[in-house]
C-alpha positions as CSV (number, residue, x, y, z in Angstrom):
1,X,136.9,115.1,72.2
2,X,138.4,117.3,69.7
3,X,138.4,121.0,70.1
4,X,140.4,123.0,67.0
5,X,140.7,126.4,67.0
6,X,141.8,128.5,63.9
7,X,145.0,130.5,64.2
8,X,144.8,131.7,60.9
9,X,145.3,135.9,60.3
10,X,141.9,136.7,60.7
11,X,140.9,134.7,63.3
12,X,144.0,135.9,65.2
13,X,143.2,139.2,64.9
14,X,140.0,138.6,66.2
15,X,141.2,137.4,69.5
16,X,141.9,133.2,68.6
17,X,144.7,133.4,70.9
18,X,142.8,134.4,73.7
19,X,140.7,132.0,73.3
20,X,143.1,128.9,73.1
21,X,144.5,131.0,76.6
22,X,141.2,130.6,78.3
23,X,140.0,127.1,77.0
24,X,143.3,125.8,78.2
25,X,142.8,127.2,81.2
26,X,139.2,126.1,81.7
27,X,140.4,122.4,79.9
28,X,142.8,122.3,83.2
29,X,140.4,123.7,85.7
30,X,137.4,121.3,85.1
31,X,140.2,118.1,84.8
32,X,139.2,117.3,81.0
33,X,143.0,117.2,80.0
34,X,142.6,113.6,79.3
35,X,139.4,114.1,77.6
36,X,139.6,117.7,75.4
37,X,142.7,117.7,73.1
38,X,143.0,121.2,71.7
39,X,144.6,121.7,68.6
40,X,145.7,124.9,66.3
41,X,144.5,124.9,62.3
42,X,145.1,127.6,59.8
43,X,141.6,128.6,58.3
44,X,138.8,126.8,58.9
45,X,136.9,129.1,56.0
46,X,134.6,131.1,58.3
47,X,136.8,133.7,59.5
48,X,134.0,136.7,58.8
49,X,131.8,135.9,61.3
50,X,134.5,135.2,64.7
51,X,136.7,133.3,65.6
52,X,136.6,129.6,64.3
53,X,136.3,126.8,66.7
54,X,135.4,123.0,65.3
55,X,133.9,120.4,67.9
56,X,133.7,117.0,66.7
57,X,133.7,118.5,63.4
58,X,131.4,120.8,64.1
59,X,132.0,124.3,63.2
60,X,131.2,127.8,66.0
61,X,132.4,131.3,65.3
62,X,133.3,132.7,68.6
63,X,134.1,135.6,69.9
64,X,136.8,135.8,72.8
65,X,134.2,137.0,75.8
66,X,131.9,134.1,74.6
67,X,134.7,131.3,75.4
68,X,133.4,130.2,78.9
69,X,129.6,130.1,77.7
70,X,131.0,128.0,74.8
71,X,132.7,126.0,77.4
72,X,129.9,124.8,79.6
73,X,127.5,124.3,76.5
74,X,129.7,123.0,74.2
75,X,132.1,121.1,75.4
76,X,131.3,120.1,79.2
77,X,127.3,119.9,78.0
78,X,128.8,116.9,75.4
79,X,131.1,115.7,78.2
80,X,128.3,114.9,80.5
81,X,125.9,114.0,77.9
């Protein structure tokens, strides 16, 4: 699965690299490393409403204290799907 998360100047300064902190942490924890790859883009063209995170080409604005929810919907709900 491909998780991309926009490091882009407005997206950083709304918290992106927290965010790529606490997915890779949760990415680790759970054991998805073989399964999640996490990558870095410059602007995903969303930047006004959070942070912008693309799923399977799917595009989320997040906000850094949303990550885990995001986490176990998004990307573990797919996983076990």
């Amino acid at each position: 699965m491909k998780v991309t998360i926009c490091i882009g100047s407005a997206c950083h300064l709304k918290g992106s690299r927290e965010i790529i902190e606490k997915m890779q942490k949760l990415v680790a924890a759970n054991g998805l490393s073989d399964q999640v790859d996490l990558n870095g883009a410059f602007c995903s063209g969303n930047c006004d409403h959070g942070v912008c995170v693309t799923v399977e080409d799917q595009l989320y604005s997040l906000k850094p204290e949303d990550t885990e929810e995001f986490f176990q919907k998004e990307i573990l709900g797919r996983l076990k799907a």
